[in-house]
C-alpha positions in Angstrom: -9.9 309.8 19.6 -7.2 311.4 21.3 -7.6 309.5 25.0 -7.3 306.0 23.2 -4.2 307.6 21.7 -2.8 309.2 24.6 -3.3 305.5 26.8 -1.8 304.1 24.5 1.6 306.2 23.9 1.7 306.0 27.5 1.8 302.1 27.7 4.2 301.8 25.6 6.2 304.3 26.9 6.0 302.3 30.8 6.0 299.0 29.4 9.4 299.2 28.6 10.1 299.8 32.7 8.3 296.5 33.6 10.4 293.6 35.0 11.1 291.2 32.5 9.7 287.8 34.1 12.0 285.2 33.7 11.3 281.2 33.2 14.1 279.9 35.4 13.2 279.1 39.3 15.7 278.9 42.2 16.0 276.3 45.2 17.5 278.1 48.5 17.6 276.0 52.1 20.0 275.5 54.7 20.5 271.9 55.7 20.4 271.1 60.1 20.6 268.2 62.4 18.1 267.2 64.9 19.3 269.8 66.8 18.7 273.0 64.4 22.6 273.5 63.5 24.1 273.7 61.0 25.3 271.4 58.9 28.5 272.9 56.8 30.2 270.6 53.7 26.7 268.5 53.2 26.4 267.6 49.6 22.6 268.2 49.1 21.0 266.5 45.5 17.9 268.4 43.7 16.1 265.7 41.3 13.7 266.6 38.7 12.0 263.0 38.8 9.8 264.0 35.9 13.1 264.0 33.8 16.1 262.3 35.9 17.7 265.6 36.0 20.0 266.2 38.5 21.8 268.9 40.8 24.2 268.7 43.2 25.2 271.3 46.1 27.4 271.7 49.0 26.5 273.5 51.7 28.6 277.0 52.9 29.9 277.2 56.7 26.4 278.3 57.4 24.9 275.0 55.9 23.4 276.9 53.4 22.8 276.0 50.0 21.1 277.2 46.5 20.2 275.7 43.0 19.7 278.4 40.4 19.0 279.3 36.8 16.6 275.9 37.3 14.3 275.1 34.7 10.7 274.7 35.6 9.4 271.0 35.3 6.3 269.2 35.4 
Protein backbone atom coordinates (compact mmCIF):
# COMPACT_ATOMS: atom_id res chain seq x y z
CA UNK A 1 0.00 0.00 0.00
CA UNK A 2 2.68 2.24 0.79
CA UNK A 3 4.55 2.31 -2.98
CA UNK A 4 1.09 3.42 -4.66
CA UNK A 5 1.27 6.11 -1.90
CA UNK A 6 4.78 7.05 -2.12
CA UNK A 7 4.43 7.42 -6.38
CA UNK A 8 1.93 9.23 -5.86
CA UNK A 9 3.19 11.98 -3.15
CA UNK A 10 6.01 12.10 -5.46
CA UNK A 11 3.92 13.14 -8.61
CA UNK A 12 2.42 15.63 -7.09
CA UNK A 13 5.24 16.93 -5.55
CA UNK A 14 7.20 17.15 -9.43
CA UNK A 15 4.15 18.05 -11.23
CA UNK A 16 4.21 21.28 -9.93
CA UNK A 17 7.94 21.76 -11.79
CA UNK A 18 6.53 20.83 -15.16
CA UNK A 19 6.31 23.55 -17.87
CA UNK A 20 3.01 24.83 -18.20
CA UNK A 21 2.20 24.26 -22.05
CA UNK A 22 0.74 27.16 -23.46
CA UNK A 23 -2.02 27.50 -26.41
CA UNK A 24 -0.54 30.43 -28.20
CA UNK A 25 1.96 29.77 -31.28
CA UNK A 26 4.62 32.18 -32.66
CA UNK A 27 5.56 33.07 -36.39
CA UNK A 28 9.48 34.10 -36.64
CA UNK A 29 11.25 34.73 -40.37
CA UNK A 30 13.39 37.15 -41.85
CA UNK A 31 12.26 38.46 -45.22
CA UNK A 32 15.33 38.59 -48.38
CA UNK A 33 15.59 39.40 -51.98
CA UNK A 34 16.74 37.24 -54.72
CA UNK A 35 19.87 37.73 -53.61
CA UNK A 36 19.67 36.42 -49.74
CA UNK A 37 19.84 40.09 -48.08
CA UNK A 38 18.11 41.50 -46.11
CA UNK A 39 15.30 43.23 -46.45
CA UNK A 40 14.94 46.00 -43.47
CA UNK A 41 11.38 48.18 -43.11
CA UNK A 42 9.30 45.31 -45.17
CA UNK A 43 5.75 45.26 -43.79
CA UNK A 44 5.08 41.49 -43.80
CA UNK A 45 1.08 40.35 -43.30
CA UNK A 46 0.15 36.91 -41.34
CA UNK A 47 -3.54 35.87 -42.46
CA UNK A 48 -5.56 33.33 -40.65
CA UNK A 49 -7.79 32.51 -43.87
CA UNK A 50 -9.84 30.20 -41.79
CA UNK A 51 -11.06 33.41 -39.89
CA UNK A 52 -9.82 36.72 -41.93
CA UNK A 53 -7.69 37.45 -39.09
CA UNK A 54 -5.02 39.54 -39.65
CA UNK A 55 -1.32 40.60 -38.53
CA UNK A 56 0.92 42.95 -39.60
CA UNK A 57 4.91 43.26 -39.09
CA UNK A 58 7.80 45.23 -40.04
CA UNK A 59 10.78 43.95 -40.40
CA UNK A 60 14.05 45.11 -37.94
CA UNK A 61 17.49 46.28 -39.77
CA UNK A 62 18.18 42.64 -39.94
CA UNK A 63 14.86 41.93 -41.96
CA UNK A 64 13.66 40.08 -39.28
CA UNK A 65 10.34 39.74 -38.17
CA UNK A 66 7.86 37.86 -35.48
CA UNK A 67 4.10 37.34 -34.84
CA UNK A 68 3.45 36.28 -31.24
CA UNK A 69 0.90 35.33 -28.56
CA UNK A 70 -0.94 33.88 -31.97
CA UNK A 71 -3.87 31.85 -31.52
CA UNK A 72 -3.87 28.44 -33.09
CA UNK A 73 -6.38 28.12 -36.04
CA UNK A 74 -7.82 25.58 -38.14
Amino acid sequence: MMKPVAALAALLLLAGRAPAQTSYGSVLGTATDATRSAIPGASVVLTNVGTGDRRSAVTDATGNYQFVNLIPGT
